[in-house]
N, C-alpha and C positions, 0 to 999 in steps of 0.2 A: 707729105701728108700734113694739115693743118692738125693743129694737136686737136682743133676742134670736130675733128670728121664723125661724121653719125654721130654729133650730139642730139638728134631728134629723136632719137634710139632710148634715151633716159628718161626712167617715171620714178619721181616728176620732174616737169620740167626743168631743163638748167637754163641757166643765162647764156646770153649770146644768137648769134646765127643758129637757126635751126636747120644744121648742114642734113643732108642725108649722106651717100656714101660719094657724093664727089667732090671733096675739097682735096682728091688727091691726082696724083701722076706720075709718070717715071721719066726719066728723060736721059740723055748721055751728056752730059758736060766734059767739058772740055774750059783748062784755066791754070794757072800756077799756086804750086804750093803754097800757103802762107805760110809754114815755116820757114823757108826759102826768103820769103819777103822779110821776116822778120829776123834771120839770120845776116842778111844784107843789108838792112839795116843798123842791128845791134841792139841788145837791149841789155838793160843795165841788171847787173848782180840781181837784185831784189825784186826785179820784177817779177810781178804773178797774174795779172786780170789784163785782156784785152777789150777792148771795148771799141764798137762798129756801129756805125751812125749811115746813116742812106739819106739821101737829098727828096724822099717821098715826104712831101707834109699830110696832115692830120685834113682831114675835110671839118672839123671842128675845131676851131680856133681854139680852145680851151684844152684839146688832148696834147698830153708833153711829146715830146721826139721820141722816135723810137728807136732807143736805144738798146742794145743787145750786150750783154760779157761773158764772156768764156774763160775758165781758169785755164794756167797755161797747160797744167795738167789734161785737160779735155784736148789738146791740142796733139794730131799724130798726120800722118801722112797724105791724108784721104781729105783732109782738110783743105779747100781752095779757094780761090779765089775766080768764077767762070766769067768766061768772055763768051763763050759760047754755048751755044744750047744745040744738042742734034744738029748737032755740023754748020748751024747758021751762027751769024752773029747774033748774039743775046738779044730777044726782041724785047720791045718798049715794057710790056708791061710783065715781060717775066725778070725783069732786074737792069735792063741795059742803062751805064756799059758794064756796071760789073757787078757783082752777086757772089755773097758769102754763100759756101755748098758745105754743110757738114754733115757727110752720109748717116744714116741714122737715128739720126734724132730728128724731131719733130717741126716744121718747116720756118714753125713763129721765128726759130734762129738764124734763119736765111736770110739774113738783111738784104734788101734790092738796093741795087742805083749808092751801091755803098762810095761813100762820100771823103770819110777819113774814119783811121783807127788809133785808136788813141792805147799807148800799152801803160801800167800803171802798177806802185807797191798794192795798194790799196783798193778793197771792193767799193767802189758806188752805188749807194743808193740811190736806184732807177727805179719809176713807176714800172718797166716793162718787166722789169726783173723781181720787183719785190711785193707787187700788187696784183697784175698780170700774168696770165700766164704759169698758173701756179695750181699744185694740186696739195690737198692733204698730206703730211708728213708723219706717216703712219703704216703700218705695215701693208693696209687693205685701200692706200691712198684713198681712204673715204670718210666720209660722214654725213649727218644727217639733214633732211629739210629745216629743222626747227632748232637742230645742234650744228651750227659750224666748227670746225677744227677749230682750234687754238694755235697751231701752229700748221704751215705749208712750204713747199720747196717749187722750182722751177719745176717744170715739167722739160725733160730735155731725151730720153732713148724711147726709142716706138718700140711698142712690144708688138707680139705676133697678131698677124690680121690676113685672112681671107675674105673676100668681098666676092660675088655669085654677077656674073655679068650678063648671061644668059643661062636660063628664061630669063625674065623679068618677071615682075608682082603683077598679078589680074592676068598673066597672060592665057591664052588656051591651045593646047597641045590634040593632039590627033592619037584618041586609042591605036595602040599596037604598032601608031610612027617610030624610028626610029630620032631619038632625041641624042643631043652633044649639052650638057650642062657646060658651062665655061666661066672662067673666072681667074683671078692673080692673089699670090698670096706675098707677102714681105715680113721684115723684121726690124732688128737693126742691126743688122750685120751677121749672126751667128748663122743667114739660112736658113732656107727652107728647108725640111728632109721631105713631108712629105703632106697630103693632103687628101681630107676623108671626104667622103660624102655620103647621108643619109636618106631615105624617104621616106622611114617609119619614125619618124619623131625623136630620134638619136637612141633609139634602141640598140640598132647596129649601124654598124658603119663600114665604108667601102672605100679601096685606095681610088683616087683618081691618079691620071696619068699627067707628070710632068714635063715641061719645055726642059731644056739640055742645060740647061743655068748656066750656060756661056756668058751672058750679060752682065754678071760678076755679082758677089754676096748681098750688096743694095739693092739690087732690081728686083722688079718683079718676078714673081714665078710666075708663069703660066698652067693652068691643070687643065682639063678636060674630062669628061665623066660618061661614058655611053651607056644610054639607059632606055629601056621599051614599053612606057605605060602599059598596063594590063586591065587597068579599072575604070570605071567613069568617074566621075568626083573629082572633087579634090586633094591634091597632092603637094606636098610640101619638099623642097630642095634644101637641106643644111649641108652647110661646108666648115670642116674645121680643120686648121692647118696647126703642126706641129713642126720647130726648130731644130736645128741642131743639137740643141744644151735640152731638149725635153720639153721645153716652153709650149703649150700650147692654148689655142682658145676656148675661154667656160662659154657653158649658155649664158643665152643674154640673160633667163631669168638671176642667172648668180652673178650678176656685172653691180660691182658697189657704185652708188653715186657721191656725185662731188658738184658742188656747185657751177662752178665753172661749163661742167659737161665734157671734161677732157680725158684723151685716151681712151674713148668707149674700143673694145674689141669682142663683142659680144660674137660666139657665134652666128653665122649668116644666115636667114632664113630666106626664101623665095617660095609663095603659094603660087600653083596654076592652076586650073581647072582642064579637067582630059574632057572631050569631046568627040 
């Protein structure tokens, strides 16, 4: 997920792509550890910052390289380096031949078409890292249109997110049909537990039914919701998923802003009109 997903979600506007909910995906990779790689190589006593560079340039002459660093601290298992994507070799424009995977966090760290890694005592100061890509460093990671933070951090663990796949917005449904609500929910690793769903305006709330979480603690959940309009009008779908650890999503009215427009996880809304 781009850290920027449903930044079109925020009033008022932020900077950037006015993504709605598809800047995201799931996918099965397949690739070698970078610890592994970096155990086989060696790194020296003091080292602490990694740092990954991709052979993707800039469609503007004037934007710096983009470069990525990771403390070595950030670095655990799950960490790789893919070759492959769902079973094929890595295609062109999802990173090939190789692509940094660090489950969890937010995709800007995903370096594509990664070039060389450079390991280091010392942090570098990168546009990507110190300008980019950064949220409020504050408890509410927020602040105001006319007040910017004073101070900000990388944006680096996705918090919890349910996204409403079916209906969709504007769509129209059939009195007394039987309807399937569908949609995926993620994290960054702690889990899904479980996933609500509303139609009186989050009054109450209803479990929906989840996929078997075979896919492992990164991937999507899958839910499901069966529900049997009874009214004419209009009708509204919210979904909000809660984690392992309790983490769950506020409504979108209580989502703080940030300039940038990162990390929106607003509760999901979907209007349709019964017919």
């Amino acid at each position: 997920q781009c850290g920027g997903n449903s930044r079109s979600a925020f009033t008022p506007i932020a900077g950037g792509i006015q993504w709605g909910s598809g800047a995201m995906g799931c996918a099965t990779w397949k690739g070698v550890r970078l610890r592994d790689i970096l155990d086989k190589a060696g790194l020296q006593k003091d080292a602490e910052w990694i740092g990954f560079n991709g052979s993707e340039k800039a469609a503007y002459y004037e934007t710096p390289e983009f470069i990525r660093e990771l403390h070595l601290e950030e670095l655990d298992d799950h960490v790789i380096l893919a070759y492959e994507m769902n079973g094929e070799d890595l295609p062109y424009l999802n990173g090939y031949p190789l692509r940094l995977v660090v489950p969890g966090t937010y995709s800007d760290s995903w370096v594509k078409m990664l070039s060389n890694i450079t390991v280091t005592n010392k942090y570098k100061h990168l546009f990507f890292m110190d300008v980019a890509y950064r949220v409020p460093d504050n408890e509410c990671e927020c602040e105001t249109h006319e007040k910017k933070a004073p101070k900000t951090k990388p944006i680096t663990k996705m918090n919890v997110k349910s996204v409403i796949g079916y209906p969709t917005n504007g769509g129209k449904l059939n009195l007394n049909s039987h309807v399937v609500v569908r949609g995926v929910a993620f994290d960054d690793g702690h889990g899904i537990k479980k996933v609500l769903v509303s139609t009186d305006e989050g009054k109450t709330w209803q479990e929906a039914l989840l996929d078997d979480g075979k896919a492992g603690r990164y991937a999507y959940r899958a839910f499901r919701f069966a529900y049997k309009p009874t009214k004419l009008g209009k009708l509204t779908f919210m979904a909000k998923a809660i984690n392992n650890i309790g983490q769950e999503q506020p409504f979108a009215k209580d989502i703080k802003w940030n300039h940038g427009g990162y990390k929106y996880n607003g509760i999901d809304e979907v209007t349709v009109e019964v017919i």
